[in-house]
Phi, psi and omega in degrees: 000126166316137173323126166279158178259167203293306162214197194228151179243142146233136189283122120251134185257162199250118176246009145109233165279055180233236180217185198145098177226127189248124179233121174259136140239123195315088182256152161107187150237038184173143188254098167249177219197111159240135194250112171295062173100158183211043194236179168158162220210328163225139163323136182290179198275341191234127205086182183308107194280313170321130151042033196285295189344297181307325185267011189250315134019270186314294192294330159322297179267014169270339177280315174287013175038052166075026179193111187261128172240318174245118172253146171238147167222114193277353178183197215231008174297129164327319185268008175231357184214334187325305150343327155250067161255138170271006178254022121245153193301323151344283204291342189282287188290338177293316160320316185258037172241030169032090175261131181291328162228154190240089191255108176256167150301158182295359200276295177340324176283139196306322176260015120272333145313317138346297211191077203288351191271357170261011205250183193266148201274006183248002164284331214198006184181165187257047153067038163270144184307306159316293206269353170284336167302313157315323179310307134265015134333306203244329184259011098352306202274320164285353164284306179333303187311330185306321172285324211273355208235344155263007158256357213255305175292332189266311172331315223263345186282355196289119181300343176266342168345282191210202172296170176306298167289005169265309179318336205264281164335301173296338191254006189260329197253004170287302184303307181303321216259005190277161200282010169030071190276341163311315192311296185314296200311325181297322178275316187302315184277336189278347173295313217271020169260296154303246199218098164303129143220130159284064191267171181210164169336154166072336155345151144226132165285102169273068173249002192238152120293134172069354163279139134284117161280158160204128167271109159246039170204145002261184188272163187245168185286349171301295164252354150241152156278351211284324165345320194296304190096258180314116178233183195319300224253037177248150180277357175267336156023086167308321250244327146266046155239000187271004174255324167317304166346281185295004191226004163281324212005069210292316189304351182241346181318173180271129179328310178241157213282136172278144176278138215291299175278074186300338176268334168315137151271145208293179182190135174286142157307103237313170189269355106005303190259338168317314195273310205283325170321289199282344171282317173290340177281315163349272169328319185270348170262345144327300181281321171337295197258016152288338208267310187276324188281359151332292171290354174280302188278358138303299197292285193301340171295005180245014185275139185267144181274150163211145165240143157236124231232107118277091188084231160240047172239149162231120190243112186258117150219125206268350157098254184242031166292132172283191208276329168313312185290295173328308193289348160307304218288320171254008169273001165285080175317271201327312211287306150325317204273331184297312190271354168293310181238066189278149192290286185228137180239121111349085177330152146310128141057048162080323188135041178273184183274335152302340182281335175244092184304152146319329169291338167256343207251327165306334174283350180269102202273009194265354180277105185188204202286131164355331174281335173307128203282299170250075164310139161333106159296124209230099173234139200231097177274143173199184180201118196265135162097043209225341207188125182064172182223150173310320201300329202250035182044038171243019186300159161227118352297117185277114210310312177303315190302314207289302159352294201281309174338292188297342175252010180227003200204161151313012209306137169212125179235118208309340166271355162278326182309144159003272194267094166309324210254320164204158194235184205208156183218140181233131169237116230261156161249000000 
């Protein structure tokens, strides 16, 4: 067995509302460098607004002295992958740190994206035919989305559409949700430069010396449906919206709408039909935007878990998987038995409230009071007032998780922290 490493430093840099985590491990006589995510969707609240991406870029490739050995970009969300886009410089520079691998979820290989009934089934299913028609099935239905979320956006600046905050909502989870394709192209070429993986649930990694890796998310459709999240019998249900969507082929439209009598000239409307008018965009902006958090929490269910295992230390990092994505991953009593005594967990999905179920946060026994000699350690990148409202219990950071984290866990939030700019965790093994 390869030499374990000594210890581990792991970086979260504050990137405002996305994730950014540099995990080095120390071995020796030798240094690897793993990069958890690169994305973000608002500037942080605190430091230098300017080209804040760019310096964390820059600080990346200064700790690793030119050389990247593992990239993971865990889903396709904006505020997790922007950050390799080459159409900023950032995505440029992560490049030219030659990373030898390159680890995405399975929704991610290009040739199923390509062609999903063709693709190789040993990536990701046992080569029955029913799951590559799901298959494509379901990664058909996340390209679609990629339209339905710039158009969802652009909808959302017309000031008469609804209130501020739901326009806000709408153009923040529109924005998150665009296929952000300089990145994706970009991740695709340092795999085929290196060493490309495409995981699902069960997976073990030989990439660290001397790490145990294990993928326990995501599930291929094959082995949970729940991923999909939207089945028949939900009433917000994407996926029978989605050839209307696409065949609106709404994604090419013009920002505003031709008014149905274009030679009528307009007059304002009596103030009667002026209320039943704000109240029906109200409505439409209402569904509108059940609809994109739909699709939001699809995108995040492909998202990948990894546990690492050094010794008796466990380092959990779940990128944004929900409770869909989770429940395979804990209905594995080993898997469980695995996951009681983890070390350090990387928050879920920002703090959102579906990411860190009770079922996983009750299995962690190292989770208790300040007298606990080895409590759990808890990092959490976030940005509060970005995403969901107090008013419906969907804020991120959802203030009761954050409560217990902080009276059960070693808690650090990347916007709280010390050190605006990156906070640092040392793991002795």
């Amino acid at each position: 067995m390869a030499a374990a490493p000594l210890s581990l430093t792991l970086r979260m840099f504050n990137v405002g509302f996305g994730d950014c985590f540099l995990l080095t491990f120390n071995y020796a006589n030798d240094v690897r460098h793993m990069l958890v995510d690169f994305g973000s969707t608002s500037a942080p609240k605190r430091g230098p607004k300017k080209d804040y991406m760019l310096r964390v870029a820059e600080k990346i490739k200064e700790i690793c002295a030119g050389k990247l050995h593992i990239v993971v970009a865990t889903h396709r969300h904006r505020d997790h992958v922007s950050g390799f886009s080459t159409a900023a410089q950032t995505g440029k520079i992560i490049a030219g740190l030659n990373p030898d691998i390159v680890i995405q979820p399975w929704t991610e290989d290009p040739l199923a994206q390509t062609n999903a009934l063709t693709a190789k089934s040993t990536l990701y299913t046992r080569g029955k035919a029913d799951s590559r028609k799901m298959t494509a099935h379901f990664l058909g239905a996340l390209e679609d989305m990629h339209g339905v979320a710039d158009a969802v956006k652009r909808m959302a600046a017309d000031e008469n559409l609804a209130g501020r905050q739901t326009r806000d909502q709408l153009q923040f989870l529109g924005d998150d949700n665009l296929k952000n394709e300089s990145a994706v192209r970009n991740l695709i070429r340092m795999g085929r430069k290196g060493k490309a993986y495409f995981v699902n649930a069960g997976m073990k990694l030989n990439i660290l010396p001397g790490v145990v890796c294990t993928v326990l998310g995501p599930p291929t459709l094959e082995q949970s449906d729940e991923i999909r999240a939207m089945r028949a019998r939900d009433p917000g249900e994407f996926w029978q919206f989605r050839s209307f969507w696409a065949s609106q082929n709404l994604a090419k439209r013009p920002g505003t709408a031709r008014p149905l009598l274009p030679k009528v000239p307009s007059t304002e409307p009596p103030a009667g039909v002026r209320w039943f008018i704000n109240q029906s965009r109200q409505i439409q902006a209402d569904q509108m935007l059940g609809l994109v958090r739909d699709l939001d929490d699809v995108m995040n269910n492909t998202s990948v878990i990894l546990l690492l295992e050094v010794g008796k230390q466990k380092i959990l990092l779940p990128g944004d998987a929900q409770i869909e994505n989770w429940s395979y991953a804990l209905s594995k009593p080993e898997w469980c038995k695995r996951l009681a005594d983890v070390n350090l967990y990387k928050v879920g999905h920002h703090g959102s409230r579906n990411a860190t179920p009770k079922r996983l946060w009750h299995l962690f026994k190292h989770a208790g009071p300040a007298r606990k000699a080895d409590r759990i350690a808890t990092l959490c990148s976030t940005q509060s007032g970005k995403h969901g409202s107090v008013r419906s219990g969907t804020e991120v950071p959802r203030r009761l998780l954050v409560k217990e984290l902080r009276q059960n866990s070693r808690f650090t939030s990347s916007e709280e922290a010390e050190d605006s700019f990156c906070s640092e965790v040392t793991i002795h093994f």
